[in-house]
N, C-alpha and C positions, 0 to 999 in steps of 0.2 A: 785853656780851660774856658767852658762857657760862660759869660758874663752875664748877670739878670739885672735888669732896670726896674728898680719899682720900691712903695714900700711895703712895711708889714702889715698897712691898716688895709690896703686892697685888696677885696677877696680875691679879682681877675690876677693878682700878682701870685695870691695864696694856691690858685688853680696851678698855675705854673711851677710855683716851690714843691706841688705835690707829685707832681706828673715828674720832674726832676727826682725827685728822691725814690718813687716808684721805679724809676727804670736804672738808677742808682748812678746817675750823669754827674761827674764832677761840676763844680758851679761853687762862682762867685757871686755876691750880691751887692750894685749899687746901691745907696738908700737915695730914690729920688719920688717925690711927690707931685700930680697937676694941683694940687691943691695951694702948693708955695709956689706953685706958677715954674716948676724948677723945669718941666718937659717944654716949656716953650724957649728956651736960652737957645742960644744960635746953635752951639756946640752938641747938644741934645734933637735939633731937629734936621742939624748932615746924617745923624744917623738914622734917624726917624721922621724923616717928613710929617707924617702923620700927627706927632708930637703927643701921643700916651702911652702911660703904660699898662701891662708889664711890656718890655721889648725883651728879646735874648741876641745877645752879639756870638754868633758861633766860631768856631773854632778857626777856619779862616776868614774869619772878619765879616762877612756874613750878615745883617740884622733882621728877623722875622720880628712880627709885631702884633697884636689882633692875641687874645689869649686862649680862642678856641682855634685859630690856625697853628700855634707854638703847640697844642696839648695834640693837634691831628698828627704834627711834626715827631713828635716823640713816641706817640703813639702808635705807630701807622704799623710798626714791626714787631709789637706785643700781641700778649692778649688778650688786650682791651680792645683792640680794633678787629672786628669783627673779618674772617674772609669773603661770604658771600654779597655779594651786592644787596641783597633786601636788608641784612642785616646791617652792613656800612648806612643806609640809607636810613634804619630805624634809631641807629645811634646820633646821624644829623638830625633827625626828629629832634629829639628832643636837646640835642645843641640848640638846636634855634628857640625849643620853647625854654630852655633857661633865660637867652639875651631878651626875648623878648615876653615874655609873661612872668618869670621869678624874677629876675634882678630890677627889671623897673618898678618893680614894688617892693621884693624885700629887699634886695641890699640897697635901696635909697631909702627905706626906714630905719635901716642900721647907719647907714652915713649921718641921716639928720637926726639921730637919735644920741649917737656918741660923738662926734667928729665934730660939731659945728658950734660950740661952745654953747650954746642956749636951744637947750631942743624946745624948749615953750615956744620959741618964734615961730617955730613950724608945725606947731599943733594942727593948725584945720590939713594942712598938708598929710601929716603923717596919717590923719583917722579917714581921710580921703581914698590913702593907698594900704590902710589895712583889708577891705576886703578882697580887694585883689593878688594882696598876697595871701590870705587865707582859701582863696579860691585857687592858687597855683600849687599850696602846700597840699589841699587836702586834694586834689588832681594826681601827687605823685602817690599820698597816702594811700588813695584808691587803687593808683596801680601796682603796689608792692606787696595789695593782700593774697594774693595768688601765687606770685614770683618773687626771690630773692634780689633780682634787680632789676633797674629800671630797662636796659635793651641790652637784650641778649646774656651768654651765659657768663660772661663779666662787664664790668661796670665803668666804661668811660666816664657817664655821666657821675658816677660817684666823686670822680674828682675835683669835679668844676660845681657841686651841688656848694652851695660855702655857708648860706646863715643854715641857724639852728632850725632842727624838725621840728613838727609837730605831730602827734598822733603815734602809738607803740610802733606803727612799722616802721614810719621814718625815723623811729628813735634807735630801731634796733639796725635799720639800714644803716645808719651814721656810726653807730660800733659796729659795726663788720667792717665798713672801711677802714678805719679808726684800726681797727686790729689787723686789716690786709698790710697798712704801711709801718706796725709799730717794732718790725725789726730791720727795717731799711735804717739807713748810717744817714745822721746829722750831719749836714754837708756846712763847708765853712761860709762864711758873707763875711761883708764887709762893707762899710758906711763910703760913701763919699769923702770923706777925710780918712780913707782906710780903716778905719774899727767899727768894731760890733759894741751896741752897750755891755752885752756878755763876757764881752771878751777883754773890758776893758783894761784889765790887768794882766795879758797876756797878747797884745794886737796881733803880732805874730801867728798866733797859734791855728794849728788847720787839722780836721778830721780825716782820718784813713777812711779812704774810698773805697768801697770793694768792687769786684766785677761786675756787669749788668745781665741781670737775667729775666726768663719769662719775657726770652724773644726768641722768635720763632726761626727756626733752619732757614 
């Protein structure tokens, strides 16, 4: 079974928990954080030089790492990955404008907003990188008033999209994903010390996995 490295506060881990359960990949879940410094321990970085996460340990031992190379990985035989070349090429588009115009503004205003015990410390910080995440959100807003998604006739980037929208389209794009994945199977995790807080009256316990589909011959 696949193994996932990461926790539940990282959108980049939540892109990977999504992209697993979309394609309906048995997976277990380490709970490890860079933030308790847990990806830099020896033991953490034989697997991962790199030393973040998400990482995924595959089936034969295996570690891919980087969470738009793990979502290309799982993807690449659905149909979220586009066949022709313009199209593959239009879905890297906008991979790269998530890493580099969304997440450097919104999900580091979500990190210093919830995550850092005192979000006042980072005031000038945070009102710094609202307009630039307001200029990344209303960039995808504009492009979903004509199309149901963002490149091509399914939705890679839906998956790695992670804070909240702004504006009806991105509200309504975020429920259509929301409802492409809401009959896919809960898949089991588990903590570093083996438990889920969920599960915590049950450690043991593990969800029936069904077969993977919406891949292609």
């Amino acid at each position: 079974m696949i193994t996932l490295f990461g926790n539940l506060e990282s959108g980049n881990v939540h892109k990977v928990q999504l992209i697993l359960r979309y394609v309906e990949e048995p997976y277990r879940r380490v709970d490890m954080s860079q933030t308790r410094d847990e990806t830099r321990r020896p033991e953490f970085l034989d697997l991962n030089p790199i030393g973040k996460i998400p990482a995924v340990r595959l089936d034969d031992g295996d570690v891919l790492s980087e969470s738009n190379a793990i979502l290309f990985y799982f993807a690449r035989a659905t149909d979220l990955w586009p066949e022709d070349r313009r199209g593959q090429a239009e879905v890297l588009r906008w991979m790269f404008f998530e890493q580099y115009s969304h997440e450097p503004a919104v999900s580091v205003i979500r990190y210093l907003s919830r995550y850092t015990g005192d979000p006042r410390a980072h005031t000038e910080r945070i009102a710094e990188l609202k307009p630039k995440a307001r200029r990344a959100l209303e960039t995808m807003d504009a492009l979903l008033r004509d199309r149901p998604w963002v490149a091509g006739d399914s939705d890679l980037y839906a998956v790695f999209r992670r804070g909240a929208g702004t504006g009806p389209r991105m509200t309504s794009w975020s429920r259509g994903m929301a409802g492409a994945l809401a009959e896919r199977p809960v898949h089991a995790s588990c903590r570093v010390d083996g438990r889920h807080p969920q599960d915590s009256r049950n450690p043991s316990r593990r969800v029936r996995i069904g077969s993977p589909h919406r891949v292609r011959a």
